[in-house]
Backbone as numpy.savetxt, mean C-alpha at the origin, in Angstrom:
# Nx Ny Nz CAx CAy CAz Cx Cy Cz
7.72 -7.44 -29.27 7.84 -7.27 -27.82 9.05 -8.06 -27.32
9.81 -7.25 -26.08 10.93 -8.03 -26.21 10.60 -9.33 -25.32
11.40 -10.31 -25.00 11.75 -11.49 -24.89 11.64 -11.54 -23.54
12.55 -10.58 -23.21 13.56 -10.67 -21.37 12.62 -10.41 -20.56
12.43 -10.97 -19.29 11.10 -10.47 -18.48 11.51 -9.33 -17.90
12.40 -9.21 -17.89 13.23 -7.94 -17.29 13.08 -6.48 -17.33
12.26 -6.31 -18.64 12.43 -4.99 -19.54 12.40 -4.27 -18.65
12.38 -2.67 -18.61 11.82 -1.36 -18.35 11.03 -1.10 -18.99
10.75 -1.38 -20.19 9.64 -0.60 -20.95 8.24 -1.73 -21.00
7.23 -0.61 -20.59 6.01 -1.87 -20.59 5.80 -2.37 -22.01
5.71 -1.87 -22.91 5.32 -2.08 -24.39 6.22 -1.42 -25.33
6.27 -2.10 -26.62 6.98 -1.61 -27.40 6.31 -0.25 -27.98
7.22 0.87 -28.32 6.59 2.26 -28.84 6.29 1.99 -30.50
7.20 1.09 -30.87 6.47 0.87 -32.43 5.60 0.30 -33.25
4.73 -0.89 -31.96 3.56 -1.45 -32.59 2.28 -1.07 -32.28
2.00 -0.65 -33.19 0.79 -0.38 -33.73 -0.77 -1.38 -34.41
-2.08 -1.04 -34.00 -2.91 -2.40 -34.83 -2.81 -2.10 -36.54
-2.94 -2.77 -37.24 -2.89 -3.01 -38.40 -1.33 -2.99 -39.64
-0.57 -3.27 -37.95 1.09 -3.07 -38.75 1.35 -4.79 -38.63
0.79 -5.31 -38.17 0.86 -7.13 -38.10 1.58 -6.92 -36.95
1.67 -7.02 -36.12 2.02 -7.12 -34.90 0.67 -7.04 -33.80
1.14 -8.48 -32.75 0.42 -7.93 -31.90 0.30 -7.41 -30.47
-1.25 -7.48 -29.71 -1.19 -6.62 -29.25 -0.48 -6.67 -27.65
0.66 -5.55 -27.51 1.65 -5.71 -26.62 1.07 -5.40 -24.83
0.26 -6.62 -24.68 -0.94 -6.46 -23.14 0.26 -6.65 -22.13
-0.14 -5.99 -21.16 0.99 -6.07 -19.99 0.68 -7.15 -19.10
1.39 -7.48 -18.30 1.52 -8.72 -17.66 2.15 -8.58 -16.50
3.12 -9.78 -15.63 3.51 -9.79 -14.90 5.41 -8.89 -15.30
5.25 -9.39 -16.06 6.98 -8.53 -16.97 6.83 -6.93 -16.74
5.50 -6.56 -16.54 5.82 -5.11 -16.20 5.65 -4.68 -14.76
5.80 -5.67 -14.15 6.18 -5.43 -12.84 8.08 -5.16 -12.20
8.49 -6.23 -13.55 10.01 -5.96 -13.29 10.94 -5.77 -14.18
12.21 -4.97 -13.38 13.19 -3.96 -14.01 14.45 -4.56 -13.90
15.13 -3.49 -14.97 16.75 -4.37 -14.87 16.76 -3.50 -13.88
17.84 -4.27 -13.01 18.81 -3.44 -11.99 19.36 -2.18 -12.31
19.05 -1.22 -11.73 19.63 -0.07 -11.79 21.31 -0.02 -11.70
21.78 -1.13 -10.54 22.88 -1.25 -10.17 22.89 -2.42 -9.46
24.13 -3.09 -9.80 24.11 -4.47 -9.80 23.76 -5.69 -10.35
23.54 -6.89 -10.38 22.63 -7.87 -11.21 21.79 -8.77 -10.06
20.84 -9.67 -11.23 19.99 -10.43 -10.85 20.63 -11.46 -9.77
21.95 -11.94 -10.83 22.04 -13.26 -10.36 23.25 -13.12 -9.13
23.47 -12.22 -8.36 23.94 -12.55 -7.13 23.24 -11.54 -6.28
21.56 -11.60 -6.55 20.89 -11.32 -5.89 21.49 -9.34 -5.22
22.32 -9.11 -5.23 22.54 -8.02 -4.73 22.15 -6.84 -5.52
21.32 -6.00 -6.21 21.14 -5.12 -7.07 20.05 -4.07 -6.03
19.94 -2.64 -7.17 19.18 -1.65 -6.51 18.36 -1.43 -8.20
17.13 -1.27 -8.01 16.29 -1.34 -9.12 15.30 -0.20 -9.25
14.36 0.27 -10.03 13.23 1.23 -9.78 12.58 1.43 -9.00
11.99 0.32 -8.43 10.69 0.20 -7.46 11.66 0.18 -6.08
13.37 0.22 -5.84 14.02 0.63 -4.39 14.49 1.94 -4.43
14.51 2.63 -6.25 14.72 3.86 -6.67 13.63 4.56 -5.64
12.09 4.68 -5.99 11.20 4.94 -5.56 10.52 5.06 -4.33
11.09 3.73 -3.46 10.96 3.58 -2.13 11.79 4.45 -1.39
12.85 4.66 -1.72 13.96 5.33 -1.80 13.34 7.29 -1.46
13.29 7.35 -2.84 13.05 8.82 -3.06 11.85 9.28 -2.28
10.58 8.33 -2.14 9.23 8.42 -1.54 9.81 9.15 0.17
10.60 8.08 0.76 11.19 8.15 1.85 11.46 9.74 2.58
12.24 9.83 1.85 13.04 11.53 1.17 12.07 12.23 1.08
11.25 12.49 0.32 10.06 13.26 0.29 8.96 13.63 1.42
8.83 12.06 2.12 7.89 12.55 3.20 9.04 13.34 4.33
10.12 13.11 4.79 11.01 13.80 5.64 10.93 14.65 5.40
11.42 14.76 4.17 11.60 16.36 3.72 10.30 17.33 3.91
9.08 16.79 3.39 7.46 17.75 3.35 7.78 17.92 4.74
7.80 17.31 6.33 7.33 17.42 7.41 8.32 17.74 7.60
9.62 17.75 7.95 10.63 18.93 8.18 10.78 20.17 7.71
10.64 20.53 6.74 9.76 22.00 5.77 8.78 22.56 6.44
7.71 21.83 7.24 6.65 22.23 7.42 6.51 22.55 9.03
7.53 22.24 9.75 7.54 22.13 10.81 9.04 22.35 11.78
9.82 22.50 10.63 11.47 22.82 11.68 11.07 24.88 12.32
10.22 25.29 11.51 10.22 26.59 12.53 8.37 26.56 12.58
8.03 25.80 13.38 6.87 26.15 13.64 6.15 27.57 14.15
5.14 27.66 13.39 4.45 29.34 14.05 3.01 29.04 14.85
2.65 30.43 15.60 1.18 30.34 16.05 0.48 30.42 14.93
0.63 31.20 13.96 -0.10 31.37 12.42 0.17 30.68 11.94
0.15 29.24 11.37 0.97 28.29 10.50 0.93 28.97 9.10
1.87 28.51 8.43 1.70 29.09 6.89 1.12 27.97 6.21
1.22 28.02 5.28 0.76 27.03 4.19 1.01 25.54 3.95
2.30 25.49 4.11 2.59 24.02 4.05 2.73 23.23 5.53
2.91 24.27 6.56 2.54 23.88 7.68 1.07 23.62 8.20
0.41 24.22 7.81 -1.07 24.40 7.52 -1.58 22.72 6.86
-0.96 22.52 5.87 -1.52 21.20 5.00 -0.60 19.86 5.86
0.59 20.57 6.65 0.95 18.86 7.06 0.09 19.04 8.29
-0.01 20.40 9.18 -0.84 19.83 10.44 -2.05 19.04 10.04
-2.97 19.77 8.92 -4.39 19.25 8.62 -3.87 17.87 8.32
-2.88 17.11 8.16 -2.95 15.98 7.16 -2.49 14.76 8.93
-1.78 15.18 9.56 -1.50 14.70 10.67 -2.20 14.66 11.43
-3.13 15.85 11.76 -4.53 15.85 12.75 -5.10 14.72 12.36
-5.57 14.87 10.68 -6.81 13.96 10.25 -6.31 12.95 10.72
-5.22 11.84 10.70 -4.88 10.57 11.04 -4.95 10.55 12.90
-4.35 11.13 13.41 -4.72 11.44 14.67 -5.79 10.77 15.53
-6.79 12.51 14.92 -8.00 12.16 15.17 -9.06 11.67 14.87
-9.07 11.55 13.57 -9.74 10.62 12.64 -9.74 9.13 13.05
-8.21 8.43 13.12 -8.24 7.11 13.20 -7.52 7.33 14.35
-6.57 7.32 14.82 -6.16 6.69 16.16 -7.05 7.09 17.16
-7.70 8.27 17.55 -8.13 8.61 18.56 -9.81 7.81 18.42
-10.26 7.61 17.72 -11.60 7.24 16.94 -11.11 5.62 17.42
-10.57 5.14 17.27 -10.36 3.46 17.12 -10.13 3.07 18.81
-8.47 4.08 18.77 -7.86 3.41 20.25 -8.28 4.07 21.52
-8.35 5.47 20.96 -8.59 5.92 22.08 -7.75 7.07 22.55
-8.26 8.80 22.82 -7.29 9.58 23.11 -6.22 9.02 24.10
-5.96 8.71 24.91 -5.36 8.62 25.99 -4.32 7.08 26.04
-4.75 6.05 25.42 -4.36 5.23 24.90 -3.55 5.03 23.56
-3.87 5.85 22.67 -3.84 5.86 21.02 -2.44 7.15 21.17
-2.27 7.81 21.85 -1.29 8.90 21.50 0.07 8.60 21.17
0.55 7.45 22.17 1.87 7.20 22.40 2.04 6.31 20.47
0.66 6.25 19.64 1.26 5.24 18.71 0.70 6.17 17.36
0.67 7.63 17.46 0.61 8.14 16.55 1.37 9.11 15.74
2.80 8.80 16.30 3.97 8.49 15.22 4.08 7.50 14.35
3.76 6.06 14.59 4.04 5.14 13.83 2.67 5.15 13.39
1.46 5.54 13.40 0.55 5.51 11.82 0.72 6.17 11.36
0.60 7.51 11.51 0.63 8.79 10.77 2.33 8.29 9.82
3.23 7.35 10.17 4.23 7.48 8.86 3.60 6.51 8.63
3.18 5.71 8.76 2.40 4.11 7.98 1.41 5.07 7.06
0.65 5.80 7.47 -0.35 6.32 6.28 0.64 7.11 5.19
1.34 7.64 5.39 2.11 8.78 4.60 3.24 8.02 3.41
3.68 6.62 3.88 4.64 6.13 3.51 3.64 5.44 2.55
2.94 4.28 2.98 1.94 4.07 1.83 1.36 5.07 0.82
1.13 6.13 1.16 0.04 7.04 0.44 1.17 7.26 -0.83
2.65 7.51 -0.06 3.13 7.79 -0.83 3.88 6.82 -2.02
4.40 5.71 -1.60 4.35 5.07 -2.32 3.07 4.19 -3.50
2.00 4.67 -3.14 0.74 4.83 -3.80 0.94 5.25 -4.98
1.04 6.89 -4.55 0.89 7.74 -5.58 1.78 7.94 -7.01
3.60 7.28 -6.67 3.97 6.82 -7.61 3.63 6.64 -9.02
2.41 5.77 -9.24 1.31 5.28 -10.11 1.00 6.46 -10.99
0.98 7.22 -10.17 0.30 8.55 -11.16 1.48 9.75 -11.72
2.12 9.22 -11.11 3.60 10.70 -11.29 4.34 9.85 -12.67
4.27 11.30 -13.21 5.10 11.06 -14.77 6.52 10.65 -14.01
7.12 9.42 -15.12 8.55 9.22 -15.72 8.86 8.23 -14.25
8.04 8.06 -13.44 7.59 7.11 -12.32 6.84 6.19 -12.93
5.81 6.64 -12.86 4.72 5.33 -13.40 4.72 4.45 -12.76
4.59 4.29 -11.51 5.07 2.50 -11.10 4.56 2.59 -9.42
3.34 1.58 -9.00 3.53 1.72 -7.53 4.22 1.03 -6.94
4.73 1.68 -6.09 5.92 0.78 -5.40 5.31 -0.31 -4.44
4.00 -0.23 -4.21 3.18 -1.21 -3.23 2.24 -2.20 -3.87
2.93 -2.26 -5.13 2.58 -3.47 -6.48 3.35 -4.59 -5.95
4.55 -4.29 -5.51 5.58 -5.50 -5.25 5.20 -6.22 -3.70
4.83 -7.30 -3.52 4.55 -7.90 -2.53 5.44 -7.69 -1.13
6.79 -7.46 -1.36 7.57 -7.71 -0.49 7.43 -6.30 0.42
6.90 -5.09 -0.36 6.70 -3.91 0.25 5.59 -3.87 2.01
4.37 -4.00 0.74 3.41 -4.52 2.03 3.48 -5.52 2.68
4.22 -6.48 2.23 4.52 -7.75 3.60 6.02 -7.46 4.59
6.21 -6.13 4.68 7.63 -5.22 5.56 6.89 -4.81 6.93
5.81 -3.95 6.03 4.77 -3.31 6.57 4.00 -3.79 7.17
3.10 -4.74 6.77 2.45 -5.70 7.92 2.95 -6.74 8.98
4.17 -6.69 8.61 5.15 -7.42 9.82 5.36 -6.63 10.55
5.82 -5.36 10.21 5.67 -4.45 11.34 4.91 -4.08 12.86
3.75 -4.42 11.77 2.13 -4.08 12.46 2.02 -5.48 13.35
2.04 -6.34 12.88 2.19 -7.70 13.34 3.00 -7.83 14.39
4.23 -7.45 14.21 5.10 -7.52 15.57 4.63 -6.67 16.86
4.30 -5.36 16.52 3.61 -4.43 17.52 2.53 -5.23 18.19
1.93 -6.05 17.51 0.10 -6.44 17.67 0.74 -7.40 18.70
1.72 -8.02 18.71 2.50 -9.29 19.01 2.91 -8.66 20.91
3.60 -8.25 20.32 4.47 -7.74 21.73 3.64 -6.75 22.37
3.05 -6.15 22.34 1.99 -5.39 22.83 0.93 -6.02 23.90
0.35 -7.51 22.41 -0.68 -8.03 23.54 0.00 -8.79 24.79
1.33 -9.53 24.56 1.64 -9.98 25.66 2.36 -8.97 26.51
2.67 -8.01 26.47 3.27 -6.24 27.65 2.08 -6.62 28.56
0.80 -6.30 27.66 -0.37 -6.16 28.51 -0.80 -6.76 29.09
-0.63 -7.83 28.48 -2.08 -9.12 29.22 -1.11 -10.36 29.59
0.00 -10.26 29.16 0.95 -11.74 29.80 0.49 -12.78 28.90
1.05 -13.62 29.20 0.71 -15.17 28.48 -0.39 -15.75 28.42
-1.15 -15.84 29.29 -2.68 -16.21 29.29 -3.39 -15.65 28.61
-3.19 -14.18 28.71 -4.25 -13.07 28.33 -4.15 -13.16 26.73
-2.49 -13.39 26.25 -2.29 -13.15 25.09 -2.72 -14.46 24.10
-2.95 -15.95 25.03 -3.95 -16.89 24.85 -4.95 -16.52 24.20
-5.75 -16.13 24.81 -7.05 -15.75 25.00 -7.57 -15.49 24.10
-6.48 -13.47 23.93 -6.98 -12.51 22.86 -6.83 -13.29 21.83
-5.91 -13.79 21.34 -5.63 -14.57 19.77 -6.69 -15.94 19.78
-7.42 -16.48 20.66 -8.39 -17.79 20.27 -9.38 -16.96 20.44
-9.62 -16.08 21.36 -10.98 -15.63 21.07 -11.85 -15.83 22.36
-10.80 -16.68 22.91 -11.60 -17.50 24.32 -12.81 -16.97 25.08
-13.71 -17.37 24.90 -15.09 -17.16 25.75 -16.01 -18.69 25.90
-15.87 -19.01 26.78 -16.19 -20.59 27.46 -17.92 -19.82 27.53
-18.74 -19.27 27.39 -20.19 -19.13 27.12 -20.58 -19.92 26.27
-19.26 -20.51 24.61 -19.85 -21.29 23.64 -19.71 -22.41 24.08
-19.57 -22.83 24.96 -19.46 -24.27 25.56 -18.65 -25.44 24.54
-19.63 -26.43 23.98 -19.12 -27.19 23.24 -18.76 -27.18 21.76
-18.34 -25.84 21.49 -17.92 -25.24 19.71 -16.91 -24.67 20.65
-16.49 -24.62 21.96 -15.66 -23.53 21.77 -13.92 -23.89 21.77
-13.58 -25.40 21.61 -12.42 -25.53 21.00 -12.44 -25.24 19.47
-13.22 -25.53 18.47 -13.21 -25.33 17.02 -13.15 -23.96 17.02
-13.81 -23.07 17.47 -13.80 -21.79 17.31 -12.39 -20.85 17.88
-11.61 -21.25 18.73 -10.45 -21.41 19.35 -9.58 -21.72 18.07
-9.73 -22.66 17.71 -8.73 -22.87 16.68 -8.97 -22.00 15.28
-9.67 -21.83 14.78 -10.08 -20.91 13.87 -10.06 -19.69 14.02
-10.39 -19.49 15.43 -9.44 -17.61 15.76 -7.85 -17.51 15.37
-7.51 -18.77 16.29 -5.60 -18.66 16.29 -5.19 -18.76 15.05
-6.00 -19.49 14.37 -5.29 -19.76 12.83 -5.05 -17.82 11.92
-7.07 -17.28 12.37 -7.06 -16.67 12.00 -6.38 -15.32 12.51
-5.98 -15.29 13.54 -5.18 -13.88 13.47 -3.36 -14.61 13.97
-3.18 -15.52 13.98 -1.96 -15.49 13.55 -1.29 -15.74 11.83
-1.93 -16.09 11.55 -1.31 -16.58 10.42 -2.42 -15.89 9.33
-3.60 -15.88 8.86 -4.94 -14.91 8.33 -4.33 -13.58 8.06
-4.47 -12.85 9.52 -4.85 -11.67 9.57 -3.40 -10.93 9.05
-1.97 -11.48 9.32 -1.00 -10.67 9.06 -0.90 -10.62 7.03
-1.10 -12.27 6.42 -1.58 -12.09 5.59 -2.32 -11.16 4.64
-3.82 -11.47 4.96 -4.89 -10.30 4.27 -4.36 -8.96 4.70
-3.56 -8.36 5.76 -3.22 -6.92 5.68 -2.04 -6.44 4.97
-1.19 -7.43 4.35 -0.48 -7.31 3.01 -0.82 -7.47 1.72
-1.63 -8.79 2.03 -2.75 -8.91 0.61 -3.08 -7.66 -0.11
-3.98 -7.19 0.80 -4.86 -6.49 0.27 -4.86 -5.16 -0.23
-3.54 -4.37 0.57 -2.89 -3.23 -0.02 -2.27 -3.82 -1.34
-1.26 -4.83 -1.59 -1.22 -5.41 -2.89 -1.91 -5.34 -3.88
-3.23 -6.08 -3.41 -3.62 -6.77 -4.45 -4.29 -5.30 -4.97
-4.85 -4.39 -4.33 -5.38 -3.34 -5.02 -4.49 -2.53 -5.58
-3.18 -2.37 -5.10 -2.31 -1.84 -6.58 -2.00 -2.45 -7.42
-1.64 -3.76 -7.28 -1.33 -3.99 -8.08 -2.25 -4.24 -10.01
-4.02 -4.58 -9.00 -4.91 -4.54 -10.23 -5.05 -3.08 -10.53
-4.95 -2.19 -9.84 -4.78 -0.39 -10.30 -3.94 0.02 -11.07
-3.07 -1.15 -11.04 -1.66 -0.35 -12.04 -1.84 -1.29 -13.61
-1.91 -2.54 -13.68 -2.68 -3.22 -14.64 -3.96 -2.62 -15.57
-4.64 -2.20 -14.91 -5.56 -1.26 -15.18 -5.44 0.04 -16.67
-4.20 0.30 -15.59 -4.24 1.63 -15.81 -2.92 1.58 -17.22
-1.87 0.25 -17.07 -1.78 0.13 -18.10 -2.15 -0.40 -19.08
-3.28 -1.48 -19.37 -4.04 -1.41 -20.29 -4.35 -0.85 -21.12
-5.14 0.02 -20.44 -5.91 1.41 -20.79 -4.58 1.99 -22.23
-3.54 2.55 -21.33 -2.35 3.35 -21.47 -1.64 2.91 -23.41
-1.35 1.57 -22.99 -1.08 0.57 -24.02 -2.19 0.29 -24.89
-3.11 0.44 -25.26 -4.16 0.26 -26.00 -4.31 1.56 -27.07
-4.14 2.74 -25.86 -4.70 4.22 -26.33 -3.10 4.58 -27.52
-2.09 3.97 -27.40 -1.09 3.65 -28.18 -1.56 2.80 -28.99
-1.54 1.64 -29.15 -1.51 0.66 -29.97 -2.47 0.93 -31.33
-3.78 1.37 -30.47 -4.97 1.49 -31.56 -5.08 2.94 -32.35
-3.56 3.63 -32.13 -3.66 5.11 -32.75 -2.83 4.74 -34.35
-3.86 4.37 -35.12 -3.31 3.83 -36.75 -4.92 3.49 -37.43
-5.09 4.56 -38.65 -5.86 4.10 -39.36 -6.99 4.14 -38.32
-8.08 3.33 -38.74 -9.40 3.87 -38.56 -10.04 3.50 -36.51
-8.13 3.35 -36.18 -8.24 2.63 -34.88 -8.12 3.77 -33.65
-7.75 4.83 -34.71 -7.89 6.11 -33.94 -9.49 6.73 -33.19
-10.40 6.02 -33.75 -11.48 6.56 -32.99 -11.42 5.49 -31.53
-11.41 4.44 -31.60 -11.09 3.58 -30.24 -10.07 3.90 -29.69
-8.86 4.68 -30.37 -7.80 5.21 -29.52 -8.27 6.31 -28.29
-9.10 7.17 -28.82 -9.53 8.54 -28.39 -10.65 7.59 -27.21
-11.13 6.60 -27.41 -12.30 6.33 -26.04 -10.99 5.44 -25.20
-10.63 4.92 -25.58 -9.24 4.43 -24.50 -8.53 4.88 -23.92
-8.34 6.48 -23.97 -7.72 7.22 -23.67 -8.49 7.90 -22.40
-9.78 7.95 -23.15 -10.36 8.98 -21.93 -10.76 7.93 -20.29
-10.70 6.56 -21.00 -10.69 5.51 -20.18 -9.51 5.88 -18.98
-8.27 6.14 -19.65 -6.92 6.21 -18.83 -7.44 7.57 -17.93
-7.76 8.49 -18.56 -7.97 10.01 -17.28 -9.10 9.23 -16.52
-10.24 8.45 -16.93 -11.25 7.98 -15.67 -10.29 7.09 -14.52
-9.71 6.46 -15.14 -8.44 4.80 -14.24 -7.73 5.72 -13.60
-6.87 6.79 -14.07 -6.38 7.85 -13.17 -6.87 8.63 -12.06
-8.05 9.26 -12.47 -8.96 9.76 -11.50 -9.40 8.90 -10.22
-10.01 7.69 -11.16 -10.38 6.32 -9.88 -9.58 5.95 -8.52
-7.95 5.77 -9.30 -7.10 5.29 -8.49 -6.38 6.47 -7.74
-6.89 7.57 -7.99 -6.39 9.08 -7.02 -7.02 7.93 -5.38
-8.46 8.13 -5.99 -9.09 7.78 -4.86 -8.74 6.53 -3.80
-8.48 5.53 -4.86 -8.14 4.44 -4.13 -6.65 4.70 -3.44
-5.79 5.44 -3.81 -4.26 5.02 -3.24 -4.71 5.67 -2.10
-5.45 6.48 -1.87 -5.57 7.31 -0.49 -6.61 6.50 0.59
-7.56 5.53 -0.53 -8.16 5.06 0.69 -7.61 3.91 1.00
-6.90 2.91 0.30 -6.17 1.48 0.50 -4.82 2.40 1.52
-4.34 3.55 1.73 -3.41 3.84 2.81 -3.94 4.12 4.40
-5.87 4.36 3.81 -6.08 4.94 5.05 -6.74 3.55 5.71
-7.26 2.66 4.88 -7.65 1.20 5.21 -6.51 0.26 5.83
-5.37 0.79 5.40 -4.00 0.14 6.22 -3.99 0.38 7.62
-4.29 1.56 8.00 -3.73 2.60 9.19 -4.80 1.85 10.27
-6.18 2.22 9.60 -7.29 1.71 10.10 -7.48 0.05 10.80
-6.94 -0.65 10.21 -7.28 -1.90 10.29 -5.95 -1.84 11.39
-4.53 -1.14 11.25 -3.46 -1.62 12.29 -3.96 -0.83 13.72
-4.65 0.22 13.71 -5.50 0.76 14.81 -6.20 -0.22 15.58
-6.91 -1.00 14.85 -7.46 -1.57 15.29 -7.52 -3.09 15.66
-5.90 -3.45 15.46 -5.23 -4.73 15.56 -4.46 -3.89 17.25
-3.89 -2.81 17.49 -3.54 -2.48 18.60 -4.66 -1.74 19.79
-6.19 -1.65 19.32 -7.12 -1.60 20.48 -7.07 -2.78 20.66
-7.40 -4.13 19.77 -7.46 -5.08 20.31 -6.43 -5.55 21.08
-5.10 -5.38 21.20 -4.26 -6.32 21.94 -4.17 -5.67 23.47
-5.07 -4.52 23.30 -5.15 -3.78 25.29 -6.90 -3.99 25.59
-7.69 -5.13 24.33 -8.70 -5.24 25.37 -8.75 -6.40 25.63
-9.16 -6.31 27.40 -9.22 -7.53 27.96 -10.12 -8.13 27.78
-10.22 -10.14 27.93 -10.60 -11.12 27.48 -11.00 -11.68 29.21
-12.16 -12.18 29.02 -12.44 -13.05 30.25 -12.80 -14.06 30.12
């Protein structure tokens, strides 16, 4: 296995169990790539996972401009699957959370927050890709700053300085004498907490989805030699279950994003007394 943390390749293609070599488990090294263009060390380079962000980008424009530069009363097909896919976020989550009448003006910016995640999700599963692009921390912490800033400037549009007090401690003088501790443990928690765990957590679930899934991947290789081929064949079918699994998850860790920023912007228009 090579040396450089750098590689592109998660595992070597020539080791095998019972060739004395061992076994090539993935790690944090298969999270990163040489530079596509440029280098490490003056920080300026373009790599796989900006390849990807990149192309993901491109793709969603492209599906919803396809689907919608000549709109019909009959939609066709792919107009058909982006309306259904835009409604569902819509009305599903914005209108469900914020509120028709309230929620409209901000369902441009989920509906691409769900689509951009989903899509950089799905990565994971697309041949000669292989790779989620929302493995890398810096992705989902773009994204929840985003959300964060909106949540930010929003609550004080609405409620002014006091109000925007308030909403972030939590303020309700009913708890009488807990209610500075509890004050402080709100502010901590949604200034500094909450922008956190909503990068966390899209992370942390790709990133153990993609670990996972190469395991699996690297094993169903490794153990194909000699009598290691019957554990090859159950490791394998392991990888179509980890595949199947994480269909599910990239779609619900995008729709758990959308959801939770829905509901970081009802909160900053409800009032606090």
């Amino acid at each position: 296995m090579s040396a450089d943390p750098t590689q592109v390749l998660a595992f070597e293609t020539d080791c095998h169990i019972f060739d004395g070599c061992g076994f090539p488990s993935p790690g944090l090294h298969s999270f990163l790539f040489e530079p596509l263009w440029g280098d490490h060390d003056s920080n300026l380079y373009f790599n796989k996972p900006m390849l990807l962000a990149l192309l993901g980008s491109i793709v969603i424009v492209g599906f919803f401009w396809a689907a919608f530069r000549k709109p019909k009363v009959v939609p066709g097909k792919l107009q058909m699957v982006a309306e259904a896919g835009y409604d569902f976020i819509r009305r599903g989550v914005v209108y469900e959370t914020i509120g028709k009448k309230e929620g409209e003006k901000y369902v441009p910016l989920v509906v691409s927050l769900f689509f951009f995640v989903w899509m950089m999700n799905l990565w994971s599963i697309i041949p000669v890709a292989q790779f989620p692009v929302t493995s890398i921390i810096a992705y989902p912490a773009v994204l929840a700053l985003v959300v964060y800033v909106t949540w930010i400037s929003l609550t004080f549009k609405r409620q002014g300085f006091v109000g925007f007090f308030k909403n972030v401690t939590g303020y309700d003088k009913s708890l009488g004498p807990v209610l500075p501790l509890a004050m402080l443990i709100e502010f901590f928690s949604n200034i500094l907490i909450r922008p956190f765990t909503h990068a966390v957590r899209l992370f942390a679930n790709m990133f153990a989805g993609h670990t996972l899934l190469l395991l699996f991947t690297i094993a169903s290789w490794y153990l194909l030699n000699g009598i290691g081929i019957a554990y090859a064949g159950v490791s394998f079918i392991m990888t179509v279950v980890m595949t199947a699994f994480e269909l599910f998850i990239q779609a619900l860790q995008a729709y758990v994003f959308v959801l939770l920023t829905c509901t970081y912007i009802q909160g900053a228009m409800a009032e606090h007394h």
